[in-house]
N, C-alpha and C positions, 0 to 999 in steps of 0.2 A: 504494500500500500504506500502510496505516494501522499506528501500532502503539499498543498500548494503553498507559494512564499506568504502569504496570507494567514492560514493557517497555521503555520509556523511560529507568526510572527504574534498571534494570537493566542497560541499556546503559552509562550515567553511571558505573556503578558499576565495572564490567568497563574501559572505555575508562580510566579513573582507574586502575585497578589495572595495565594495560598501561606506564602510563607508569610507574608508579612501578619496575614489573618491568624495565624499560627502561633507567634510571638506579639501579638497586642499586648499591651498595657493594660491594666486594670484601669478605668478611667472615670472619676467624678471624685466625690469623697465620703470620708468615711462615716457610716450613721447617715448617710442619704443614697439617692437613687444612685446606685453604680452600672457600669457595664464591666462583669469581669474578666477580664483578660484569659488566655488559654494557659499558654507558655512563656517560657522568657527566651531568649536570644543565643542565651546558653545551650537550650534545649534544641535547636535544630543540628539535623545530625547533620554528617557528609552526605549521606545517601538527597538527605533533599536540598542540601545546599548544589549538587551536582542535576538534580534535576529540573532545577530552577534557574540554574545559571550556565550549566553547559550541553545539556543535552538541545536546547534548540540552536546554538552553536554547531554543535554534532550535525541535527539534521541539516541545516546549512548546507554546511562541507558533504555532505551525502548526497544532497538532492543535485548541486554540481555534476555530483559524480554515477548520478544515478544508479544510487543504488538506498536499500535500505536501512531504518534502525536493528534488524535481526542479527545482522551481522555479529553484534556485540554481546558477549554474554561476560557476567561475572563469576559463573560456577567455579573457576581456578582460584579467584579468590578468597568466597567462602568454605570452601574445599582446605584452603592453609589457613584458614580462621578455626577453623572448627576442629585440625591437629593440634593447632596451637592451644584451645582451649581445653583440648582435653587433654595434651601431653602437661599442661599448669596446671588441671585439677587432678590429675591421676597422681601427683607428686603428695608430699603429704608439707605441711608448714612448718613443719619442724627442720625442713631439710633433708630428711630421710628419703625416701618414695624405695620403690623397689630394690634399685641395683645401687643405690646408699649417695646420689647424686641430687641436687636441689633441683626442683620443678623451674625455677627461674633460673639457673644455670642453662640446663637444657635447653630452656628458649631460646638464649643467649646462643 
């Protein structure tokens, strides 16, 4: 699926307004009518800072080249996220774990 520069350009805008609606403010004050805010600014992860700021970039350069978003997958990254998380929780806190080496060693 293709989408047109339009499109695109209107996703950008919609994904941008997402985050911002994401991290609002609490706003009015206290002991009166407020509107309360969701999140703070802290809280937006990479995944949606990447979706909001580069993936219509991405489509962009794609549509150029026609071709599509499928191309891309992140399975290899979650795939070393998910060793990683389990080679640091299979260790024990003490430093011990199995074979007498530290879980965060082994990361390292």
């Amino acid at each position: 699926m293709y989408l047109s520069e339009e499109e695109i350009n209107q996703f950008e805008i919609d994904a941008q307004n997402w985050i911002r609606t994401f991290y609002c403010p609490t706003q009015g004050y206290m002991n009166s009518s407020q509107i309360l805010g969701l999140y703070r600014k802290e809280d937006v992860t990479p995944y949606m800072h990447v979706f909001a700021k580069h993936v219509p970039q991405f489509l962009h350069q794609l549509k150029k080249k026609d071709l599509s978003l499928q191309v891309f997958s992140t399975s290899s990254i979650e795939k070393k996220n998910h060793k990683q998380v389990r080679l640091f929780f299979g260790g024990t806190t003490m430093g011990g774990g199995i074979d007498g080496e530290s879980a965060v060693y082994k990361i390292i």
